[in-house]
N, C-alpha and C positions, 0 to 999 in steps of 0.2 A: 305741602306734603312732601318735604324732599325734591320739592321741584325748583327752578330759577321762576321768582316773581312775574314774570314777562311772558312767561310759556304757561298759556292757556290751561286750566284743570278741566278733566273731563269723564265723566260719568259714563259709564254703560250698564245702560236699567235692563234687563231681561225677564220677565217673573208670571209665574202662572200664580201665585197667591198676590192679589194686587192691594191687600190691604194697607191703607195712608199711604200708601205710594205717591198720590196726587200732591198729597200736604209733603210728604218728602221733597219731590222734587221740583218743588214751586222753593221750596227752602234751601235747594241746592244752585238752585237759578242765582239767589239772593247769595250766593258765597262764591258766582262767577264760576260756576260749573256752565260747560255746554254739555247736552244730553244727549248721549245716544242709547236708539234705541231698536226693538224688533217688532216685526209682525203683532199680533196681537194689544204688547205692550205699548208700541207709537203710538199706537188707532187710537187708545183709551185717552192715551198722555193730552193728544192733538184736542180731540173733543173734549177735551177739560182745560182746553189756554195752554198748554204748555208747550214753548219751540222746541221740538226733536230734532236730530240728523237721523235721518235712516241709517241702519248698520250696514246695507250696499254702497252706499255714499263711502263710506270708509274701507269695507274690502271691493269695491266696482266689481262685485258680483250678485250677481241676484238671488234673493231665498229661493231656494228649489226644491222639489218635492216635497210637495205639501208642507215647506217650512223644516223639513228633515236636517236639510242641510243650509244653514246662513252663517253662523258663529266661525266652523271646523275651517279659519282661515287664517296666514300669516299675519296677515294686517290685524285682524285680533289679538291672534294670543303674541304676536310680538312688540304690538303694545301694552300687554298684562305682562310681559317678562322683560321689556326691555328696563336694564340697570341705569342708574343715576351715576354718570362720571366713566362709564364703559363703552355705552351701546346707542351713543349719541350719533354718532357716525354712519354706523351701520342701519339703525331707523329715519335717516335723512337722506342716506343711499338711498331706500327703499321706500319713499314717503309714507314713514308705519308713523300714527299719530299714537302718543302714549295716552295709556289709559290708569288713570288714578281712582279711581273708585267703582268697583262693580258690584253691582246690588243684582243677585241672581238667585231666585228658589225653582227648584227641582220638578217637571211634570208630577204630578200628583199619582206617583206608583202606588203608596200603600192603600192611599183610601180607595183605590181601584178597585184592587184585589180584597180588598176589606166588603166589597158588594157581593153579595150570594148571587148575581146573576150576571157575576165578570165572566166576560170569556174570554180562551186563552189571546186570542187575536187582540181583545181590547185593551188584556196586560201587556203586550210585546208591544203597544205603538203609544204605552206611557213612561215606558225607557226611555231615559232623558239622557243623549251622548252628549254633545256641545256644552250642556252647562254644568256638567262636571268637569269636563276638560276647561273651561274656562272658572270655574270656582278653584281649580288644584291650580292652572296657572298661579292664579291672583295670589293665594294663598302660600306659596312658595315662593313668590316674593314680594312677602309682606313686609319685606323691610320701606317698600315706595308704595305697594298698593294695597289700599283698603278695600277685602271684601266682605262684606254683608247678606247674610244668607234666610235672615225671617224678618220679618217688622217690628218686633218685637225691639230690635236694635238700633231703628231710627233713632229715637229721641236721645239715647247714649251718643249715637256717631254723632249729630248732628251739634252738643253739647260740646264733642272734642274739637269742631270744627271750628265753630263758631268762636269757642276761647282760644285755637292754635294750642292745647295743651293734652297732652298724655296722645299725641297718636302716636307713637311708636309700642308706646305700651298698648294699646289699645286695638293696633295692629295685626300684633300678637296675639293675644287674645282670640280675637275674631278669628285669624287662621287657622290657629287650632280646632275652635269650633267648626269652622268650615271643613277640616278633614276628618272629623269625627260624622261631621252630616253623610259628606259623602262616601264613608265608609260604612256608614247605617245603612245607606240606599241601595249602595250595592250587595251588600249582605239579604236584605228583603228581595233583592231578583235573585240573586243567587239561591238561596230556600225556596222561592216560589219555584222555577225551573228543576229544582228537584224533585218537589214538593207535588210536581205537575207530569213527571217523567213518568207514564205509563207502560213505555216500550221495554224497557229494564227496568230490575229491582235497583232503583237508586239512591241514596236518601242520606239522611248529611253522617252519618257513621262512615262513609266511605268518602266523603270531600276530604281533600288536602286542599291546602289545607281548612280547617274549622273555621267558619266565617257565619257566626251570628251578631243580631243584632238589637238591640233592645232600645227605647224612648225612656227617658223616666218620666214615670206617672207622678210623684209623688213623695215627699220625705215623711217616712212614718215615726211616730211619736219616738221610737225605739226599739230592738229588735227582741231577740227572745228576752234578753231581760233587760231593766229602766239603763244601765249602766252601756247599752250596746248601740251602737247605733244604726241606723236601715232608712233603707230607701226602696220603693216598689218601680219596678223598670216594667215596660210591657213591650210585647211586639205586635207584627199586624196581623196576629192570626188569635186576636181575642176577641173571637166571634159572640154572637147568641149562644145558650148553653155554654158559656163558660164563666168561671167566677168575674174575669177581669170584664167582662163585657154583661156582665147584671145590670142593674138598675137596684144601688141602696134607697129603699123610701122612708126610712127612719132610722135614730142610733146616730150612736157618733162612727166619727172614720173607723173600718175594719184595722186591724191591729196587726204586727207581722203573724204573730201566732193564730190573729182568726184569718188569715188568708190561709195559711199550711193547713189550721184545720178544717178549714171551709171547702180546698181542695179534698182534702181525703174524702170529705162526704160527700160530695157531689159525686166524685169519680164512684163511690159504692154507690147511689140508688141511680146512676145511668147504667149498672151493669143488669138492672131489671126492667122488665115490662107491665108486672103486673103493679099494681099499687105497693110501695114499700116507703117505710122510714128507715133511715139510720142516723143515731145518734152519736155523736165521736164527741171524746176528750182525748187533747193530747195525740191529735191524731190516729187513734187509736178507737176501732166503733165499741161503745158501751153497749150497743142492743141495734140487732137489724131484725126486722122482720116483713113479712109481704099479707096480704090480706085481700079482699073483697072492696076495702074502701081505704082510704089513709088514719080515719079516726082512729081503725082497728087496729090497722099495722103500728100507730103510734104507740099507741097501747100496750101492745106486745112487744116493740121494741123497748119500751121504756122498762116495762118488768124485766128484763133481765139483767139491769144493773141498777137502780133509779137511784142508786147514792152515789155514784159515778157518773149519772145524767146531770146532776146538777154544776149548773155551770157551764153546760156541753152545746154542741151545733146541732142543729136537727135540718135534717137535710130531708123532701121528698120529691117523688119522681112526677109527680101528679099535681094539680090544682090546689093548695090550702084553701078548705071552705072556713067559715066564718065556725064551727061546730067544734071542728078542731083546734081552731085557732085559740078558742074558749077554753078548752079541757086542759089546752098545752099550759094557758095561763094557772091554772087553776091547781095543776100537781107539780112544777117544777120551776126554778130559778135558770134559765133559757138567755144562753149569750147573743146569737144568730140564728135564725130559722130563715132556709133557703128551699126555693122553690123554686118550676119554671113558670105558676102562673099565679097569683094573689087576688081570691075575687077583695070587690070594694067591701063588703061588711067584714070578710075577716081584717081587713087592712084596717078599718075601724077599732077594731076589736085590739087588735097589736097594740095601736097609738095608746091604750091605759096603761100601758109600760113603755114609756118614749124612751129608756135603753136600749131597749133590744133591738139590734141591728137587723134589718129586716134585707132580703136581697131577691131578687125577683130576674130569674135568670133567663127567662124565657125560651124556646122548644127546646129542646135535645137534637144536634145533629141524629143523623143515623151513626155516621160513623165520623169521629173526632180523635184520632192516634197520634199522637206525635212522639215528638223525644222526651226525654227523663235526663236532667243535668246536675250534676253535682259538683263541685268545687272542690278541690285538693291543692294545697301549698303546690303552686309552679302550675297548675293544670285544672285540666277541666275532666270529668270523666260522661261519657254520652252515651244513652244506651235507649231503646227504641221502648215504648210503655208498654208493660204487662195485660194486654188487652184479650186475652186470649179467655174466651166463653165457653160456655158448657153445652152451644153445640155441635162443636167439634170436639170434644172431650169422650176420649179414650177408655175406657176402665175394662181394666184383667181382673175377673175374680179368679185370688190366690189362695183363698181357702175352699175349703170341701163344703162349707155352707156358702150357697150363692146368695146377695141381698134378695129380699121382697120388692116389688114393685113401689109399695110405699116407702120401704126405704132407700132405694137408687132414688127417689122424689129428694127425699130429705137428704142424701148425701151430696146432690149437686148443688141444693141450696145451700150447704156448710162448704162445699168445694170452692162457689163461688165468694162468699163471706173470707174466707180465710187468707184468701189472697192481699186482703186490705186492712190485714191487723201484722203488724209488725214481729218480727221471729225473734225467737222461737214463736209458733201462734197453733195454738189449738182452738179447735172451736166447739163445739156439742150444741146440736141443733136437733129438732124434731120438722117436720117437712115444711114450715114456713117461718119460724120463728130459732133466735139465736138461746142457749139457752144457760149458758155457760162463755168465757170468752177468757183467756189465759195468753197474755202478748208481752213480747219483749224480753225474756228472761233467757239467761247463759245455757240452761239444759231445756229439754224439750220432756224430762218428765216434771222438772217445777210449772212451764205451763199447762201443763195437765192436768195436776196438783190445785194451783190457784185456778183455774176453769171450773172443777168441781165445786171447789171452795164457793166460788164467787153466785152459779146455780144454787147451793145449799142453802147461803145466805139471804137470796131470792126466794126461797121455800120452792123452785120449782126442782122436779122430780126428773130427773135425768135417766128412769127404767125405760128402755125400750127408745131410745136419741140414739142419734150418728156422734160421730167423731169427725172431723178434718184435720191431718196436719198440714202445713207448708211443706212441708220437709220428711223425709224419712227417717225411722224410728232406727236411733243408731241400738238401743237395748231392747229388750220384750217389757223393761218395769213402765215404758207407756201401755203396753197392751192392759197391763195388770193393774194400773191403776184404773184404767176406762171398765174392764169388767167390777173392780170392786162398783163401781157406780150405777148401773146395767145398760150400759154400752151396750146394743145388739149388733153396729156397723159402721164401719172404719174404712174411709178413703184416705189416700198418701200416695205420694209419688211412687215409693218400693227406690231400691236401688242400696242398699244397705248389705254389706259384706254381710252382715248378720241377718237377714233377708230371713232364710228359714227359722232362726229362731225368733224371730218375729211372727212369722204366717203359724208358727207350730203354736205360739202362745193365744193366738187368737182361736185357731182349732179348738186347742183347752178350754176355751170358755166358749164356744158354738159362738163365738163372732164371727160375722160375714165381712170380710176385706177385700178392696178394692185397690188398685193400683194402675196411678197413671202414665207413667217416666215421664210426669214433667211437674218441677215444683216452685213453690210461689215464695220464695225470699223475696221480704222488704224490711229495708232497713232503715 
């Protein structure tokens, strides 16, 4: 390996994942390696045949504190950086024995913090210093030494080894991947320590600089469309109640487009307690509604679009029983249905359409906030998730009619719905059901417009329903279309230069408005 024939090759094993480690280095004996090794790693090696040198032997200090400190020594890392034709001298001065191969994986930080009952003490003492500093060693000068950072790489390295051919390419390779590891690990403490910072408002919008970190899960079929191509990356905060931490028990792999859409509906029926569905295509919900049981809510969310159900995700907040499961089969063509809990007969019931992607996401945190990332040519843009509920939710009445009790009902259920349809976004609800849904469009009276539309269509009767916008009504022609319909009441942010002639046109038709100063673009 770049070495002179006569000078000894030598290994330093260090690893908390010990998988074929033993078969490795019984294969590394057989190519005239001697092994060194640590704590943990020796003890195993020893009671499996295999001769070690202890890593004291080589820096003549002993592991201390609790194994804290053994690696963080010149006799290590100067023989992971000592050069071939340089530094021969000066590691002979200092009897530093060079090191040609370090096979080193990382204290098990994510899966730590990946445990609902880590605590912070148990995450700060799976901070792994030494074998990062000895992986960038290695790795930095890869032109003489091979580091190896999962097992999954054995049987490759030991293929280069054994022919004497491609290591330098192969070198390479590995060290890169080794700086990518360790810059994943440190990104995961880094979030977590944010992530954990109670004392101040801290949270990665304010890191300098931006250091996340993602695994890839997965290369998907293709991305939004056959021509594109995608890959699914995950990090270590894909808990329970979340899509990336489900359980799929039928259907083929989720699709780029059924993860975006499988997100959007998840994120609307956690924004409820009572029993709710919602149904999304394109991102976008075709019918929410809440109810006494999920059969109903299905129900009545489906009637509000059921020709734009078809094809769609159905997301609920509550158990799928075997009753529902039935009826869902029986009125619609159904991509995904997601859940947190799937009893056994409805799971039964599913499997007579072995398509349908079934996902079983199990509890809901209480509270699951993080960031919102998007991608832009050169950059990233990061913004913390619109999580913000109805009850702490504000409202001014701005007209001379104040809402009804039943209607302040039905305008926080529209309030909350509106936030997860894409803007322009109106919504027109009645106090548990969507009843109208108008998303997406350049002006905000076209969503209006097609909202009515889309209720008409549905034969449901929109006399006496709420309104929600996202956004504030830049003209009064949204007041005017909502009265032609018989809109009685109207929540929106307000903020609108033309503000009065707003509130005045609602006056004209005894609509009761509402206003928050705070509004729900998504784009």
């Amino acid at each position: 390996m770049n070495r002179e024939p006569k000078k000894k090759l030598r290994a330093l094993l260090s690893v908390s994942d010990k998988t074929g480690l033993t078969s490795f280095a019984r294969s590394l004996l057989d190519l005239s390696f001697e092994i060194v090794s640590t704590g943990g790693t020796a003890r195993m090696l020893r009671a499996d045949g295999i001769q070690v040198t202890n890593i004291s032997d080589i820096t003549q200090f002993p592991e201390i504190m609790d194994g804290r400190v053994k690696t963080l020594h010149p006799a290590v890392h100067g023989g992971l950086l000592a050069r071939t034709d340089i530094d021969e001298t000066v590691t002979a001065e200092h009897s530093i024995s060079w090191i040609d191969l370090l096979v080193v994986n990382l204290y098990p930080f994510e899966s730590t913090i990946a445990a609902l009952d880590c605590t912070y003490e148990q995450a700060i003492e799976q901070i792994d210093v030494g074998g990062p500093a000895m992986i960038r060693a290695a790795a930095k000068n890869h032109d003489r030494v091979m580091v190896v950072i999962e097992p999954n790489d054995y049987p490759k390295v030991l293929r280069s080894l054994q022919k004497n051919q491609g290591l330098k390419t192969l070198r390479k390779e590995l060290a890169a991947k080794a700086f990518s590891h360790t810059a994943y690990y440190d990104s995961l403490i880094a979030q977590y320590l944010y992530r954990t910072n109670s004392e101040v408002e801290s949270n990665l919008i304010e890191a300098d600089p931006l250091v996340l970190g993602w695994k890839r899960e997965q290369k998907l079929r293709y991305g939004e469309n056959p021509h594109q191509e995608a890959t699914l990356f995950r990090n270590a905060s894909a808990l329970a109640g979340s899509i990336l931490g489900a359980k799929q028990s039928q259907g083929k792999p989720l699709s780029f487009n059924n993860l975006v859409d499988a997100e959007a509906a998840l994120d609307c029926v956690k924004a409820f307690n009572n029993p709710v569905c919602a149904i999304i295509k394109h991102a976008n919900p075709c019918g929410v509604a809440i109810s006494e049981n999920i059969l109903a809510a299905y129900k009545l969310a489906f009637a509000t679009d059921s020709q734009s159900a078809f094809g769609g995700i159905i997301a609920f907040n509550k158990r799928l029983d075997p009753d529902t499961a039935s009826y869902i089969l029986q009125n619609q063509m159904v991509e995904l249905i997601i859940a947190p809990k799937i009893t056994k007969d409805a799971h039964q019931i599913l499997r007579q359409k072995k398509n349908i992607r079934v996902l079983e996401t199990g509890p809901f945190p209480k509270t699951q906030h993080g960031w919102n990332i998007k991608s832009i040519s050169g950059g990233l843009l990061a913004q913390s998730d619109d999580f913000v509920g109805t009850e702490s939710l504000k409202m001014t009445t701005v007209t001379k009619r104040a809402p009804t009790t039943s209607e302040i009902k039905a305008l926080k259920f529209a309030w909350t719905i509106v936030k997860f349809v894409k803007s322009n976004a109106i919504v027109y609800t009645n106090q548990n059901a969507t009843l109208g849904i108008g998303a997406g469009q350049t002006s905000r009276v076209m969503s209006a417009r097609i909202a009515a539309m889309k209720a008409s269509d549905a034969t449901l009767n929109l006399s006496g329903a709420t309104m929600a916008s996202d956004a504030f009504f830049p003209f009064r022609d949204g007041i005017d279309i909502a009265a032609q319909h018989g809109i009685k009441a109207i929540i929106q942010p307000g903020g609108s230069v033309r503000d009065e002639e707003v509130i005045a046109a609602a006056n004209e038709h005894d609509i009761a408005m509402v206003c928050t100063g705070m509004r729900h673009f998504r784009h």
